[in-house]
PANU-833954 format. One record per residue (C-alpha): residue number from 0; x, y, z. Coordinates in nm, 3 decimals, padded with zeros to 5 digits. Layout:
# residues N
+-----+---------+---------+---------+
| num |      xx |      yy |      zz |
+-----+---------+---------+---------+
| NUM |       X |       Y |       Z |
...
+-----+---------+---------+---------+
***
This chain:
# residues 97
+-----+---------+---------+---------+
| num |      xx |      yy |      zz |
+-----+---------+---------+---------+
|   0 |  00.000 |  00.000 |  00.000 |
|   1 |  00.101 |  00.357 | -00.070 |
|   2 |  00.010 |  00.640 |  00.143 |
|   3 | -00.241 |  00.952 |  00.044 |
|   4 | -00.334 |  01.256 |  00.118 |
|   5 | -00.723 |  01.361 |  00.058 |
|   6 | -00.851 |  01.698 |  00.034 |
|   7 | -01.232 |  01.734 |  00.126 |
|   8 | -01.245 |  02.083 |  00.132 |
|   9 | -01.595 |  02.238 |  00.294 |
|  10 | -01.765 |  01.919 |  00.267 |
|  11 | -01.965 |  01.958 |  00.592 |
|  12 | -02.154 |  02.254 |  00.719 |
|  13 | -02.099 |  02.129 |  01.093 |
|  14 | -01.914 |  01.938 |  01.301 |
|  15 | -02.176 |  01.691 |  01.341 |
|  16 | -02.283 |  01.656 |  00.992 |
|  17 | -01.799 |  01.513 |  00.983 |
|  18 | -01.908 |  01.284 |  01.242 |
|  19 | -02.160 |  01.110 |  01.071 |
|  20 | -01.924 |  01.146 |  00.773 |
|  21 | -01.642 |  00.962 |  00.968 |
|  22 | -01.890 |  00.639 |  01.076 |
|  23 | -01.972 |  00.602 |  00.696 |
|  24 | -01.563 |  00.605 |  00.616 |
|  25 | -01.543 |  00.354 |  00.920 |
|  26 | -01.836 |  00.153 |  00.793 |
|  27 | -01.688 |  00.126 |  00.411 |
|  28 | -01.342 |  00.135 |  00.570 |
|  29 | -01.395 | -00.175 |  00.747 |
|  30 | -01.585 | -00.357 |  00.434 |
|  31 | -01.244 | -00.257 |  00.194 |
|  32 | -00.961 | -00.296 |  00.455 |
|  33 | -00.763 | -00.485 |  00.241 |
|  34 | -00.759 | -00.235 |  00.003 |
|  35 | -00.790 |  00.123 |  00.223 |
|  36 | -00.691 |  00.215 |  00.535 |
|  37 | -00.735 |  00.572 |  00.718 |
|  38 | -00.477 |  00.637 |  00.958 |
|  39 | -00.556 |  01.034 |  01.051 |
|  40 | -00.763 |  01.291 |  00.973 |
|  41 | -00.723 |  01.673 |  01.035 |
|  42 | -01.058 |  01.892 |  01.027 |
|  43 | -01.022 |  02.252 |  00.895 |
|  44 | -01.191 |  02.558 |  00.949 |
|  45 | -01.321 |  02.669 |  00.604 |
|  46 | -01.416 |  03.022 |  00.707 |
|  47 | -01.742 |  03.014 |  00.628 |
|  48 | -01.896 |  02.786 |  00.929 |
|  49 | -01.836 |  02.480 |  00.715 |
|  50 | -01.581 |  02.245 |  00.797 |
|  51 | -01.352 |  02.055 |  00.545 |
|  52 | -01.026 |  01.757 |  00.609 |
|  53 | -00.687 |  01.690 |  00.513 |
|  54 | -00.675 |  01.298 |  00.537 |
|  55 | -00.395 |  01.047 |  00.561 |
|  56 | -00.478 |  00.713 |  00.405 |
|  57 | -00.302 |  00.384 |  00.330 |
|  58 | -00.388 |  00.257 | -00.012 |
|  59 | -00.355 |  00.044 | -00.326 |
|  60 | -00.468 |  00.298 | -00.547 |
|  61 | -00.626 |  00.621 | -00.593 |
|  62 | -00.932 |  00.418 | -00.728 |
|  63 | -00.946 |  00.269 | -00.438 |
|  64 | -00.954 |  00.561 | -00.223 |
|  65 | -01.248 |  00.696 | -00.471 |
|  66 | -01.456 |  00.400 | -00.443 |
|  67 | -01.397 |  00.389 | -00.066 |
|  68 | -01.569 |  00.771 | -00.100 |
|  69 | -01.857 |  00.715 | -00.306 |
|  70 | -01.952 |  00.421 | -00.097 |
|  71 | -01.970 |  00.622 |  00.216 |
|  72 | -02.054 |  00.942 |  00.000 |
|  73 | -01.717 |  01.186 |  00.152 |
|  74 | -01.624 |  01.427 | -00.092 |
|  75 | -01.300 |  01.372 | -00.265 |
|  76 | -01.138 |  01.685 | -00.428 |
|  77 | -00.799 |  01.563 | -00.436 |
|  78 | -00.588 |  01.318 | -00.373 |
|  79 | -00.234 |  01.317 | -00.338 |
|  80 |  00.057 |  01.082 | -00.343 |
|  81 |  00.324 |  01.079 | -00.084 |
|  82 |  00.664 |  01.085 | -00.146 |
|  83 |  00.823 |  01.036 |  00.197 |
|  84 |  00.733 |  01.110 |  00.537 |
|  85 |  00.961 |  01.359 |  00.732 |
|  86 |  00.867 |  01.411 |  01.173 |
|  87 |  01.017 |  01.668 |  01.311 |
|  88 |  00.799 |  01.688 |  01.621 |
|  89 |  00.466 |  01.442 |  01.710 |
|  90 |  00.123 |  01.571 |  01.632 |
|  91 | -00.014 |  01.841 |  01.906 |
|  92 | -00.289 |  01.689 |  02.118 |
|  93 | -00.626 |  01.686 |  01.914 |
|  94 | -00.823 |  02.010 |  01.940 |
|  95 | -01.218 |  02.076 |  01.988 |
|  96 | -01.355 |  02.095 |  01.597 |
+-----+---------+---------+---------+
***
């Protein structure tokens, strides 16, 4: 598997509406986990009172990763390859969306 980067950008107008969104992904996630994984999501503030997410996933393609989101109906406006991984410090604790 290769690792991804998704952009969903303003795909929820509330923080609720994500969560709902994320037990679909876990759902369809789950059903393809051979296939996709999703290791970490971050939410982001879209301006506008919507909310949209930069995504990490583990894949075997980028088909994969867009069948994964029709099935539990997430946007998907882009998807990224990654090249290598470089840490320089661990992620801050996770903040109130």
């Amino acid at each position: 598997m290769d690792t991804y980067v998704i952009l969903r950008r303003g795909g929820w107008d509330s923080p609720e509406k994500l969560d709902q969104a994320a037990e679909r992904s876990t759902e369809e996630g789950d059903k393809m986990s051979e296939d996709v994984r999703w290791i970490r999501s971050y939410v982001t503030d879209e301006g506008d009172g919507r909310v949209g997410t930069v995504c990490v996933y583990q894949a075997t393609s980028p088909e994969a990763i867009r069948e994964h989101s029709n099935a539990a109906n997430l946007p998907c406006d882009e998807i990224v390859k990654v090249a290598d991984t470089v840490i320089m410090r661990e992620d801050p604790p996770a903040a109130a969306a």
